[in-house]
C-alpha positions as CSV (number, residue, x, y, z in Angstrom):
1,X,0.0,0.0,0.0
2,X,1.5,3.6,-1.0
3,X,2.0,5.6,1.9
4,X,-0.7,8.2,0.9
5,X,-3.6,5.2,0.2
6,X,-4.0,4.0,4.4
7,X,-4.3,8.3,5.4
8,X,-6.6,8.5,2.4
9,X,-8.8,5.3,2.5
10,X,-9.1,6.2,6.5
11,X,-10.3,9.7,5.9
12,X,-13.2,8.2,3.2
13,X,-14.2,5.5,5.4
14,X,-14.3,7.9,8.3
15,X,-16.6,10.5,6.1
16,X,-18.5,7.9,5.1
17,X,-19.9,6.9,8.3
18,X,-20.3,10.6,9.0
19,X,-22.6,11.4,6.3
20,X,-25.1,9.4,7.4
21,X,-26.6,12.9,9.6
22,X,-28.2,13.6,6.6
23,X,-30.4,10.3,6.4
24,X,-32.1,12.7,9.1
25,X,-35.7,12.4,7.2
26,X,-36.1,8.7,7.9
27,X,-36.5,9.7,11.5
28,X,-38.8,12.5,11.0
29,X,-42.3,10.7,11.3
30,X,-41.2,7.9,13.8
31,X,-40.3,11.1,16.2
32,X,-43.2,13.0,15.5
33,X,-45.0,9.8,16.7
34,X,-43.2,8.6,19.5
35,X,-42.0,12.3,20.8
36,X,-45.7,13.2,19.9
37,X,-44.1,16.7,18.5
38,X,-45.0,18.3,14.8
39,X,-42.8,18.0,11.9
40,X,-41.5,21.6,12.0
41,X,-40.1,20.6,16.0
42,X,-38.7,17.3,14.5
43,X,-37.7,18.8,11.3
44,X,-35.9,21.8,13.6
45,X,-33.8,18.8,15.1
46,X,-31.6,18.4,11.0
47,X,-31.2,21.9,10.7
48,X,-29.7,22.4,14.3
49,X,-27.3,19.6,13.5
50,X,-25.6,21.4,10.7
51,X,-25.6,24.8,12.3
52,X,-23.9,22.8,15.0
53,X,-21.3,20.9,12.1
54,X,-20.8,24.1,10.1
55,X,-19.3,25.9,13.4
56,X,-17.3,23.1,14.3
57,X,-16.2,22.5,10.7
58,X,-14.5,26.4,10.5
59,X,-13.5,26.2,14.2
60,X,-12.2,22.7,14.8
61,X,-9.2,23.2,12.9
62,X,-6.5,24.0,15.2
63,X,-7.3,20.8,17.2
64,X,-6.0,18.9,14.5
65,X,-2.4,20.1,15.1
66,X,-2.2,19.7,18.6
67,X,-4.0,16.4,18.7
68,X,-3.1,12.7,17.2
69,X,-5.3,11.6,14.4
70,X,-6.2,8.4,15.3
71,X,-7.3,10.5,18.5
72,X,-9.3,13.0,17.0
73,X,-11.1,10.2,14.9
74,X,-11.7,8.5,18.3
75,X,-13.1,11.8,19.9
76,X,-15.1,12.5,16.7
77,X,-17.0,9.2,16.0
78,X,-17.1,8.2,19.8
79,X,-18.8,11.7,20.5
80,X,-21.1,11.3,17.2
81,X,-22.0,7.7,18.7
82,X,-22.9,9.1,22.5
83,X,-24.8,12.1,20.8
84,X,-27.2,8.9,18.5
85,X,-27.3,7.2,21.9
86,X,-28.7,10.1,23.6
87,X,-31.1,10.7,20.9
88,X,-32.2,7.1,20.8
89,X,-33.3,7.4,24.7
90,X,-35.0,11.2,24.2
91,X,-38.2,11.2,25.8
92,X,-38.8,14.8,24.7
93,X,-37.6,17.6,21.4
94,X,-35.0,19.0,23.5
95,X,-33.3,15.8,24.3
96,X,-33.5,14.4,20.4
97,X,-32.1,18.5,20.3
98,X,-29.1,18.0,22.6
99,X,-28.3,14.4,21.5
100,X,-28.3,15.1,17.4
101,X,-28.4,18.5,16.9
102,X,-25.5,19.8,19.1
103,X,-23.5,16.3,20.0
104,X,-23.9,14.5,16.8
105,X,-23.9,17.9,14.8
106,X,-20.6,18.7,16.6
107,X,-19.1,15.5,16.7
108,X,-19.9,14.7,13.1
109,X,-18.8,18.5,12.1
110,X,-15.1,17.6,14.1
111,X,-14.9,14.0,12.3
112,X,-15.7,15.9,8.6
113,X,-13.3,19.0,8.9
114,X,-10.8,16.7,10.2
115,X,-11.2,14.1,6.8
116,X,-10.9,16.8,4.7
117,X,-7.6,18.6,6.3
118,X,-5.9,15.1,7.1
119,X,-6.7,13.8,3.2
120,X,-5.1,17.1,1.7
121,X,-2.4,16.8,3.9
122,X,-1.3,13.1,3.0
123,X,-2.0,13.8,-0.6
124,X,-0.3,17.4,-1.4
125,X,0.1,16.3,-5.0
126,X,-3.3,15.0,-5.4
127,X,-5.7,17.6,-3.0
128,X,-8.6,17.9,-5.7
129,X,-8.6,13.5,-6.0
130,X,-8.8,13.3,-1.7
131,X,-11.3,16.3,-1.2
132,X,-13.9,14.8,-4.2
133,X,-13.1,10.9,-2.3
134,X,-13.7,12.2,1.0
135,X,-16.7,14.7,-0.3
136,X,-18.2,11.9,-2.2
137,X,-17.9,9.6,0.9
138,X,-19.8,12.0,3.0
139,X,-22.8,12.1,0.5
140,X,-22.7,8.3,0.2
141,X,-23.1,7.5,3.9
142,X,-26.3,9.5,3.9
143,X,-27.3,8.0,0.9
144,X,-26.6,4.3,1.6
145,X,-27.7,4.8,5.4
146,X,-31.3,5.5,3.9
147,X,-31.1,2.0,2.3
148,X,-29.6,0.2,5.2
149,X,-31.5,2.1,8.1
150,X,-35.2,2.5,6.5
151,X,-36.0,-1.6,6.8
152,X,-34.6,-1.6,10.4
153,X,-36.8,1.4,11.4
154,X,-39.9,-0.3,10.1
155,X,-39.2,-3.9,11.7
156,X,-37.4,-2.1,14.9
157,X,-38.2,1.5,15.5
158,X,-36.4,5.3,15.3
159,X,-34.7,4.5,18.3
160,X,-33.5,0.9,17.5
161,X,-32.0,2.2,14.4
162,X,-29.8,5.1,15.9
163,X,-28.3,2.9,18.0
164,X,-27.2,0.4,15.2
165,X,-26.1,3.6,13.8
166,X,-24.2,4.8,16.5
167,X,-22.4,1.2,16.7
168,X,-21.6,1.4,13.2
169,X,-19.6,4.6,13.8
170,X,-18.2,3.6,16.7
171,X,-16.6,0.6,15.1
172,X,-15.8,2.6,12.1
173,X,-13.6,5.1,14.3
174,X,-12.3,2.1,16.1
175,X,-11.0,0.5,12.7
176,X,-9.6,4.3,11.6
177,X,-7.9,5.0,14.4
178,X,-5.9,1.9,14.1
């Protein structure tokens, strides 16, 4: 393996799992049932998630410097898998809120940024061919999580799903950071 392929393949497989936030509209009718909230509350929960990413995404930077990788990757997709967790249990909006709008959104924001810096980085002659990977990674995961989590909500439920999606990113930061 060329010593820019293991940074690089990392980084997609890393984005990948992180893109699934924006399978966010599966949820939105299971919550509004079980949460007995209206689809502007539920809705409110995507939108707060990427505020949440987007500050983290032009703030997060400097962390990456002072911080391992394979640590960062931990923090990111072990936060993004406590913030699914704490959705999963939400017995109210503000606690689907906390758990993906702010901890996922922030976690997931942290795990993004840090793809995108660390691919460009390992791959200075080849930036444009790591950012479209990594990019294109992000928008698969939320594509492909739509297949993989819509059955499981129907045969298990909203919150059964986040938490086979919060194990799925835990193991994927487990098998980056390595």
């Amino acid at each position: 393996m060329r010593s820019w392929d293991r940074p690089l393949l990392a980084c997609v497989l890393l984005s990948g799992a992180l893109g699934t936030i924006h399978s966010f509209s599966l949820f939105i009718e299971p919550f509004e049932a079980d949460l007995g909230a209206g689809r502007g509350g539920v809705a409110s929960v995507y939108s707060v998630a990427l505020v949440t990413l987007t500050v983290v995404v032009l703030v997060g930077h400097p962390l990456f410097r002072r911080v391992p990788g394979p640590m960062v990757a931990l923090l990111a997709t072990g936060g993004a898998a406590v913030g699914l967790l704490l959705a999963a249990s939400a017995s109210s909006l503000v606690g689907l809120l906390i758990g993906y709008g702010i901890v996922f959104g922030g976690c997931n924001g942290l795990g993004y940024a840090f793809s995108l810096q660390r691919a460009a980085e390992a791959n200075p002659d080849r930036r444009g061919l790591a950012l479209g990977l990594v990019t294109a990674a992000y928008a698969l995961g939320g594509g492909g999580a739509a297949f993989l989590l819509g059955s499981r909500i129907d045969t298990s439920g909203a919150a059964s799903a986040m938490r086979s999606l919060a194990m799925a990113i835990a193991i994927t930061g487990l098998i980056v950071a390595a």
